[in-house]
Backbone as CSV, one residue per row, in Angstrom:
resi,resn,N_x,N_y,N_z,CA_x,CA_y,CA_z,C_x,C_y,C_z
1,UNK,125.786,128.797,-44.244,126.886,128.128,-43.580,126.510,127.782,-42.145
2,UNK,125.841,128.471,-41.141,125.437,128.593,-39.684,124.355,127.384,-39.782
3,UNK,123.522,126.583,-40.865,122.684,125.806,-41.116,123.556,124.553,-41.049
4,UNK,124.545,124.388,-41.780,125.412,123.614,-41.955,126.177,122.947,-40.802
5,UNK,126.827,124.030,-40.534,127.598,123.662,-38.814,126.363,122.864,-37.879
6,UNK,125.499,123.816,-37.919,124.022,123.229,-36.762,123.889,121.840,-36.815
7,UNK,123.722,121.321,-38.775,122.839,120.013,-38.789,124.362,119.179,-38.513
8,UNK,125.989,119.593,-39.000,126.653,118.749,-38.365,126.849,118.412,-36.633
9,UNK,126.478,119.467,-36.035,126.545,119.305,-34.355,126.459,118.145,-34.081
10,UNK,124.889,117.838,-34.145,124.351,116.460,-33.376,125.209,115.021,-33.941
11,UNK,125.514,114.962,-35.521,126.148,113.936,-35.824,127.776,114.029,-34.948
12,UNK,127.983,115.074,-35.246,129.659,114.450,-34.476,129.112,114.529,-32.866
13,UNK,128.582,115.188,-32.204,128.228,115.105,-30.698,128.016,113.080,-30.787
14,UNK,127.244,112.801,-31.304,126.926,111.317,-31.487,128.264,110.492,-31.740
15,UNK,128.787,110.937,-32.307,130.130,110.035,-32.652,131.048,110.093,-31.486
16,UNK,131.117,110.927,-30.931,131.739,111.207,-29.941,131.446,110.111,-28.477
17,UNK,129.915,110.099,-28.477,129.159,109.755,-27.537,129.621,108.166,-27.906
18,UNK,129.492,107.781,-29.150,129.790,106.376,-29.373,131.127,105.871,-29.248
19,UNK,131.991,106.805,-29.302,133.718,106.709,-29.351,133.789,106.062,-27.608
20,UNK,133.168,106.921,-27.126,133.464,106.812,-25.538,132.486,105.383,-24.571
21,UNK,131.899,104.923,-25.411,130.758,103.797,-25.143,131.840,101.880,-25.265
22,UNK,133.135,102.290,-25.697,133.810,100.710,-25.487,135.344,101.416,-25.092
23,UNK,135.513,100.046,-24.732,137.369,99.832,-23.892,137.545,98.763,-24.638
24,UNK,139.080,99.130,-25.411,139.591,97.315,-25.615,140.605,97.266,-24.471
25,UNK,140.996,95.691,-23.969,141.695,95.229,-23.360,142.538,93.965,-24.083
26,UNK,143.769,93.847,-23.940,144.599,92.994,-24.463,144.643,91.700,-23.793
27,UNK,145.066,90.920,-23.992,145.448,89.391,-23.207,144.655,88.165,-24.488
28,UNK,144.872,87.179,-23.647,143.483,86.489,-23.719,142.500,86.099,-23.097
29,UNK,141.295,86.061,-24.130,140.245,85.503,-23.287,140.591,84.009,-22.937
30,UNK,140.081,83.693,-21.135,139.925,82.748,-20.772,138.286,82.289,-20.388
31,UNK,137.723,81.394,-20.401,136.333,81.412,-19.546,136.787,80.810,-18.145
32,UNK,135.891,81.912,-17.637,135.688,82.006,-15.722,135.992,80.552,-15.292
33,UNK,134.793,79.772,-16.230,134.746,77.796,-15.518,135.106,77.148,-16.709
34,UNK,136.112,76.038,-16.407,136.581,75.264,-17.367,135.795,74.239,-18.034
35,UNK,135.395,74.132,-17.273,134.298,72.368,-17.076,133.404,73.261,-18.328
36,UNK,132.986,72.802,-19.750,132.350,73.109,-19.970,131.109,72.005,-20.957
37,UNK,130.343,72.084,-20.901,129.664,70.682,-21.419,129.264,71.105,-23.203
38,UNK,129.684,69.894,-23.932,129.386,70.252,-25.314,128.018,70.071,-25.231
39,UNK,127.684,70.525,-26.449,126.179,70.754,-27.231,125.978,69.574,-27.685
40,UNK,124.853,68.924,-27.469,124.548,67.757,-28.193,123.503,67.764,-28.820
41,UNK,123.310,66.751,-30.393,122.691,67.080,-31.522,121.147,67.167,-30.838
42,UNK,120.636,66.798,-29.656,119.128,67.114,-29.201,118.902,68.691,-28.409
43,UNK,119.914,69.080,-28.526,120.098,70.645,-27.783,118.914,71.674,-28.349
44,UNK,118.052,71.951,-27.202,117.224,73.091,-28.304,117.821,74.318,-27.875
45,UNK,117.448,75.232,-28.794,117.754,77.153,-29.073,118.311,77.349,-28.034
46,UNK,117.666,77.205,-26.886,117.820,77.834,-25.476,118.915,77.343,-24.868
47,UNK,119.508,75.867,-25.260,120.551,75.408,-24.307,121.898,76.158,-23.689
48,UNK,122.554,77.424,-24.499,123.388,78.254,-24.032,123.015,78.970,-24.283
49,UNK,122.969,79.759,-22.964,122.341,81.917,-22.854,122.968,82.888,-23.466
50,UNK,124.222,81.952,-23.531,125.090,83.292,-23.806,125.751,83.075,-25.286
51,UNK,125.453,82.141,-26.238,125.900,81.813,-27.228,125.342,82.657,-28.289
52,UNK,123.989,83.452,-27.970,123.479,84.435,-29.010,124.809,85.218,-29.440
53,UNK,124.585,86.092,-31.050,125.462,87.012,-31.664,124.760,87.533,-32.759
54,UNK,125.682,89.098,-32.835,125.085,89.675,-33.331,125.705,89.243,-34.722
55,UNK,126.698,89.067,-35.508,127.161,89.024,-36.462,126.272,89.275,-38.097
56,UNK,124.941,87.863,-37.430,123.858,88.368,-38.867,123.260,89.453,-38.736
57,UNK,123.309,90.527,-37.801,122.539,91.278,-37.679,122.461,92.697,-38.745
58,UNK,121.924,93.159,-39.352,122.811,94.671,-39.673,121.842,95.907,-39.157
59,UNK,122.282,96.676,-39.104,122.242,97.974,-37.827,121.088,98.511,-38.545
60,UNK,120.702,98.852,-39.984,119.088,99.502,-40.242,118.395,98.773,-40.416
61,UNK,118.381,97.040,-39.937,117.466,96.381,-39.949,116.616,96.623,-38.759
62,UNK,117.424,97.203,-37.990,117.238,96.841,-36.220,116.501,98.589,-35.946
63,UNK,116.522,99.154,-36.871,116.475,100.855,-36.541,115.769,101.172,-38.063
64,UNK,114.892,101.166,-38.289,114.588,101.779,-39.692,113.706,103.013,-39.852
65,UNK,113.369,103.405,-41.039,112.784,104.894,-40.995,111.640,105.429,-40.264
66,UNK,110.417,103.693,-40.496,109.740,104.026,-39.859,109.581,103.848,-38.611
67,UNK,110.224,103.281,-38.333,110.381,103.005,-36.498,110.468,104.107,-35.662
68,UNK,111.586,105.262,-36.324,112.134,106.883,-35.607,111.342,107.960,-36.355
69,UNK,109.938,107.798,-37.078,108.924,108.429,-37.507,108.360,108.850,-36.615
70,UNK,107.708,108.222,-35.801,107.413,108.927,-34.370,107.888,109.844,-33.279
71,UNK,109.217,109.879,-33.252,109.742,110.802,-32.539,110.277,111.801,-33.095
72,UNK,110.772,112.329,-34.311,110.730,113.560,-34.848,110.514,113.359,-36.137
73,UNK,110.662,114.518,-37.411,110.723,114.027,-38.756,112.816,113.998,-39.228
74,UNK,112.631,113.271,-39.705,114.529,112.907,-39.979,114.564,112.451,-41.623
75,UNK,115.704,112.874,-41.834,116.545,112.663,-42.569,116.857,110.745,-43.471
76,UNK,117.632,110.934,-44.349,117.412,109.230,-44.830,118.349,108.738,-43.336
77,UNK,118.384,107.547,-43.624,119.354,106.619,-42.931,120.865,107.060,-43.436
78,UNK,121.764,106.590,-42.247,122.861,107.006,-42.354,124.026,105.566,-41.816
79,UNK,124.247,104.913,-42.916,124.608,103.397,-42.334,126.502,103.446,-42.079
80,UNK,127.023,103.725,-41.172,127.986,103.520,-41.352,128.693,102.787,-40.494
81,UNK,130.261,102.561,-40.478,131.373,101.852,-39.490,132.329,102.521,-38.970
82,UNK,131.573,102.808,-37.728,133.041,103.407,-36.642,133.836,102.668,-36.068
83,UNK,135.400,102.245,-35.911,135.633,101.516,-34.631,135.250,100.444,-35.267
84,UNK,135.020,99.262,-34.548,134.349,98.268,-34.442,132.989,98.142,-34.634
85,UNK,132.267,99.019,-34.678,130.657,99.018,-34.807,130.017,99.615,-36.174
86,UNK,128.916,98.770,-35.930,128.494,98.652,-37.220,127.081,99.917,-37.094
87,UNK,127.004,100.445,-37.234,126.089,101.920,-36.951,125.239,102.615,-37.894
88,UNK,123.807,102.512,-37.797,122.491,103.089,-38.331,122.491,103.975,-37.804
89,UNK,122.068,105.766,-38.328,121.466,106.256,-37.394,120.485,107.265,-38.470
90,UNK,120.174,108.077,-37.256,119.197,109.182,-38.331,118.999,110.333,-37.465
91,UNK,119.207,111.589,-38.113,119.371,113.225,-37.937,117.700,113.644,-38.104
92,UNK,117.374,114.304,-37.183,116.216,114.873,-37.357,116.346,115.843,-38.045
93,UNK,115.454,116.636,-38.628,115.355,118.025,-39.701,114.882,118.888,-39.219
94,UNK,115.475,119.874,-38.424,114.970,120.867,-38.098,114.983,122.491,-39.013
95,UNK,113.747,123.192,-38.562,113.359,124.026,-39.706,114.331,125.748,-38.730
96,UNK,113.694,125.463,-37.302,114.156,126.748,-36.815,115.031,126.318,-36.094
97,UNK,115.550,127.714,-35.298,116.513,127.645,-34.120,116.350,126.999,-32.478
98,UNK,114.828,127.175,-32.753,114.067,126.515,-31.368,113.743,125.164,-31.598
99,UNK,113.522,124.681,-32.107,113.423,123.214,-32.202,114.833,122.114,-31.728
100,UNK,113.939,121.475,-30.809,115.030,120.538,-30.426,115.612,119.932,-31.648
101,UNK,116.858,119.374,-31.395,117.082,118.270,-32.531,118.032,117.414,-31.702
102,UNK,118.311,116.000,-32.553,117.808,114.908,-32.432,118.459,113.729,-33.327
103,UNK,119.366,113.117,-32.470,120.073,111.620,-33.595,119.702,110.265,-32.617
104,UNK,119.106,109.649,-33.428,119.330,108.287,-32.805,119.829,107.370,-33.670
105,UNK,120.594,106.466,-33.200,121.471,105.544,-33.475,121.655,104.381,-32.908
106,UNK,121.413,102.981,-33.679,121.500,101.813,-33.378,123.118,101.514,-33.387
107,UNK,124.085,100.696,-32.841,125.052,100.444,-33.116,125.347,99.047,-32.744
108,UNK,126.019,98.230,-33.586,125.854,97.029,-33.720,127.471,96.695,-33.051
109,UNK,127.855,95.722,-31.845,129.240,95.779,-31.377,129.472,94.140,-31.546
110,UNK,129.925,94.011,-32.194,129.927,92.199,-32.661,130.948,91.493,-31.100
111,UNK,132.105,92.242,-31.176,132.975,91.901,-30.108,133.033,92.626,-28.589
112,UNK,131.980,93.285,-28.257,132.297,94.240,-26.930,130.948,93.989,-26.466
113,UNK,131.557,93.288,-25.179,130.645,92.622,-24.192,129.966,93.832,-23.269
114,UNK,128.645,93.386,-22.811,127.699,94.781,-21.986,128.633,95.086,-21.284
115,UNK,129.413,94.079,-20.264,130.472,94.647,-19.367,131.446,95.849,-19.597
116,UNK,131.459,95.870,-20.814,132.692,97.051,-21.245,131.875,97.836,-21.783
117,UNK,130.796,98.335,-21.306,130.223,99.844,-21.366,131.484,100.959,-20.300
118,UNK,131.419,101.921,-21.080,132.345,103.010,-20.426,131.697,103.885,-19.623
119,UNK,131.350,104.348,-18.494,130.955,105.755,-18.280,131.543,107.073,-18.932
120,UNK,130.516,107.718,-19.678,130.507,108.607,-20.234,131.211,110.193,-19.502
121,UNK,130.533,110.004,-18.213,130.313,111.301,-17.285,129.318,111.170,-16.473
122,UNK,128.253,110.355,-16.694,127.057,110.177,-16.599,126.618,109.574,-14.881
123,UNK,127.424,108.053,-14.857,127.391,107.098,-14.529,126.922,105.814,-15.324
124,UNK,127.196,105.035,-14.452,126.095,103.495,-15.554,125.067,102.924,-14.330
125,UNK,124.130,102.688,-15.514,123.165,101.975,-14.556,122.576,100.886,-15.516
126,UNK,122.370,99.690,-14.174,121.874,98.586,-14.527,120.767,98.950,-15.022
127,UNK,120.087,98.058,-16.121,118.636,98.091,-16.561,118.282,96.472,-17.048
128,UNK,117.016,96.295,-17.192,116.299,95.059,-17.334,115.729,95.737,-18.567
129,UNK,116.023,95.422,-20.327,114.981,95.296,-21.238,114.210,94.899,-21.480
130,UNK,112.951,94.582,-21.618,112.582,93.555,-22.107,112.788,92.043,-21.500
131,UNK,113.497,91.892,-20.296,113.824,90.725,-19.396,115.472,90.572,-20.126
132,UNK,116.040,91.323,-21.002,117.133,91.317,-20.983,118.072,92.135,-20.761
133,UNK,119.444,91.767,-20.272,119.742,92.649,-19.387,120.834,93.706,-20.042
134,UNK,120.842,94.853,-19.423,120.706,96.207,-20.338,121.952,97.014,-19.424
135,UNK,122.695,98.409,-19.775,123.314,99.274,-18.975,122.849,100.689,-19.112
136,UNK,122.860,101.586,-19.257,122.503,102.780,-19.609,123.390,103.950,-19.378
137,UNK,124.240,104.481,-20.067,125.537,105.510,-19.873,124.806,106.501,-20.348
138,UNK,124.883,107.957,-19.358,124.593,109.076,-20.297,125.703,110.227,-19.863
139,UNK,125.953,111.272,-20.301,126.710,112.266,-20.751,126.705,113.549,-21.039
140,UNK,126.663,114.989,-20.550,126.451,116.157,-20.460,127.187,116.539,-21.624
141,UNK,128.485,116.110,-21.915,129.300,117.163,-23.131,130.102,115.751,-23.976
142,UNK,129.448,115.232,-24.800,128.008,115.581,-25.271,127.156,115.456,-24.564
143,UNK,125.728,115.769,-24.824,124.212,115.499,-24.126,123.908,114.241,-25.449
144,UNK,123.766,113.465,-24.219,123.250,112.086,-24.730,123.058,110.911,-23.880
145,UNK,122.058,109.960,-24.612,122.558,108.459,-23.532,122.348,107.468,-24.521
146,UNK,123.173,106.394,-23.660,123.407,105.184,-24.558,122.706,104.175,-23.778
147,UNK,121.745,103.121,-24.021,120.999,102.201,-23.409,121.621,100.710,-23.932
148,UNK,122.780,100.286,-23.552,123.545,99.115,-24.353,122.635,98.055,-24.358
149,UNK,122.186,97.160,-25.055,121.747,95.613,-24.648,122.063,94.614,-25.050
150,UNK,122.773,93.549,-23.739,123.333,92.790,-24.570,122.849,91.658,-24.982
151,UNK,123.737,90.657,-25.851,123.552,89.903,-26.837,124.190,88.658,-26.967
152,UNK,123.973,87.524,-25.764,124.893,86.396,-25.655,126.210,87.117,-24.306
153,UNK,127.094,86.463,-24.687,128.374,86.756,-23.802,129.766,87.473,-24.130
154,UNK,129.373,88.116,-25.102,130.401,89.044,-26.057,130.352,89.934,-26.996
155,UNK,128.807,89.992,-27.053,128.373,91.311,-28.138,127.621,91.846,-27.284
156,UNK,126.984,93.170,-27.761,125.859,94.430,-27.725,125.703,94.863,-28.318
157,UNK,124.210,95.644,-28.176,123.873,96.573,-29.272,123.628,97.806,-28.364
158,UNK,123.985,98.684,-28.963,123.872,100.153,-28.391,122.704,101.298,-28.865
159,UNK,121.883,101.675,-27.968,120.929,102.617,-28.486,121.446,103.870,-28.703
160,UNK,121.720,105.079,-29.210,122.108,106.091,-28.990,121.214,107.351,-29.144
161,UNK,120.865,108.361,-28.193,119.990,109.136,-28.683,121.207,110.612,-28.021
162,UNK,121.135,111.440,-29.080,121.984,112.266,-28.772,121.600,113.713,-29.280
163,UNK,121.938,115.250,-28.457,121.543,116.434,-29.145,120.205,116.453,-28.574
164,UNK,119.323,116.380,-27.856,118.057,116.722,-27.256,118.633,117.792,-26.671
165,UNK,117.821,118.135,-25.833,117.435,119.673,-24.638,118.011,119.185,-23.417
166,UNK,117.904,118.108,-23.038,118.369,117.539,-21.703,118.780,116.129,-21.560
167,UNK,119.483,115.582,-20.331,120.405,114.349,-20.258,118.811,113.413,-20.166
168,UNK,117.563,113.685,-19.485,116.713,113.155,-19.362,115.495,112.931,-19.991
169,UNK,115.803,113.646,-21.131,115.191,113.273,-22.320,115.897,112.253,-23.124
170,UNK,117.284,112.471,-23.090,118.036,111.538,-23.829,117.885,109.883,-23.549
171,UNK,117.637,109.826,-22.445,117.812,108.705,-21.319,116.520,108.149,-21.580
172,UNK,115.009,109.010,-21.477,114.020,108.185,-21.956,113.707,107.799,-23.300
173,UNK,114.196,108.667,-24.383,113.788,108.134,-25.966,115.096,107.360,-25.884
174,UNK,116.162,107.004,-25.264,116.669,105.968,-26.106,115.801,104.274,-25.023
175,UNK,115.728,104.883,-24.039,114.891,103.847,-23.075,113.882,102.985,-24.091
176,UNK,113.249,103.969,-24.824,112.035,104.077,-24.937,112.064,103.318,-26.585
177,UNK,113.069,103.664,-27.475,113.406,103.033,-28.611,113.944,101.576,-28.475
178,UNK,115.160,101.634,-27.397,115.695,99.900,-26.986,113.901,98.753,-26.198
179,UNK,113.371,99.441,-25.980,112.455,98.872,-25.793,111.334,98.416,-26.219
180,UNK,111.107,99.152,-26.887,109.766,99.189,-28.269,110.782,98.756,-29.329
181,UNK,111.310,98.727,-29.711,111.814,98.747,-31.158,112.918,97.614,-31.456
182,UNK,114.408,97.908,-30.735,115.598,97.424,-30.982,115.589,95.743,-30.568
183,UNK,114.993,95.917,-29.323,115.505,94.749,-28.325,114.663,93.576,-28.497
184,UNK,113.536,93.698,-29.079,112.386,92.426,-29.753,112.764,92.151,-30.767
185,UNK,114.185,92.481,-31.949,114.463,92.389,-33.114,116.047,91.827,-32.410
186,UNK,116.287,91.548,-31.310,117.728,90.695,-31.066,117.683,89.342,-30.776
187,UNK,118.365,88.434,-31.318,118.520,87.258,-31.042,118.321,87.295,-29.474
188,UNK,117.661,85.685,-28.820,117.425,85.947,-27.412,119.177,85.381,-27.337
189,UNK,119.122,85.384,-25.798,120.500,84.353,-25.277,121.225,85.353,-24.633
C-alpha cells in the first residue's frame, strides 16, 4: 500500500502544478489594433506571427517515450484531459526510497495565451526558447516547474516537470526538455 500512495504522489503533485498554470477571464476578446490587413492569396507561412495553433497538435506526439528515456526509466504514457488541456505525461519507476522520482508532462492549451501563465509561488520569468518566447513558473508545494511556450497569439504548450529533489532541478529538466525536444516540434508563429 506505502508503494502505491508513493507512485500516486508525483502524479497528483503534477496535476496540481497544472491546475494552477491558467486563469480564465470573462468578457470579450477585442484586438489591441483595429486596422487589421487581410491575408492575400500570395501570403507566405510567415505573414502572421501570431496566427500559429496548436489545435492539430496532440500532446504524445510532442513528448514521447523515447524522448524522456534519457532522463529517468518511466512508465507507459499517460494521455489525458484536464481543464482545458490536452496532457501527455510520464511517471518515472522508482525501485527504492532514495531515488528521486520524477513526472514530466507536455500539456497542450489550445485557448490560454503565454500571458495567462499563473505564478505558482515561484515567480514567473521571461525566457527565450529556441528564439521563441517562453515563461517559466515554478513552485515549492508542489515542487515543480512549468516552462510555458507559446504558440501564435492564444495558445501554449506547457512543459511540466514535477516531484524531483529540488525547485532547481525542476526548472532545468523542464528547461532542458522544452528545448531539446517540445519546442522544435511547434508550429513557428
Amino acid at each position: 500500500m506505502k508503494l502505491l500512495a508513493r507512485a500516486a504522489l508525483p502524479v497528483v503533485a503534477g496535476v496540481f502544478l497544472l491546475a494552477g498554470c491558467t486563469s480564465a477571464q470573462n468578457g470579450t476578446a477585442t484586438p489591441a489594433n483595429s486596422e487589421s490587413a487581410a491575408p492575400t492569396s500570395g501570403s507566405s507561412s510567415t505573414a502572421d506571427p501570431g496566427s500559429a495553433t496548436t489545435t492539430a497538435l496532440e500532446p504524445c506526439t510532442l513528448l514521447t517515450a523515447a524522448d524522456v528515456s534519457p532522463y529517468s526509466t518511466f512508465g507507459d504514457a499517460e494521455e489525458k484531459k484536464l481543464g482545458g488541456a490536452r496532457i501527455c505525461g510520464y511517471e518515472n519507476k522508482t525501485t527504492t526510497a532514495s531515488e528521486e522520482g520524477m513526472t514530466i508532462t507536455a500539456a497542450i492549451r489550445d485557448d490560454v495565451p503565454l500571458d495567462a501563465v499563473v505564478d505558482t509561488g515561484g515567480g514567473i520569468k521571461d525566457l527565450q526558447v529556441n528564439g521563441r518566447k517562453a515563461k517559466e513558473a515554478s513552485s515549492t508545494a508542489p515542487l515543480g516547474c512549468t516552462v510555458a511556450l507559446g504558440v501564435g497569439d492564444k495558445a501554449r504548450v506547457d512543459v511540466n516537470v514535477t516531484s524531483v529533489n529540488t525547485v532547481e532541478r525542476a526548472c532545468q529538466l523542464a528547461e532542458d526538455v522544452a528545448t531539446k525536444i517540445v519546442e522544435p516540434r511547434l508550429p513557428k508563429g
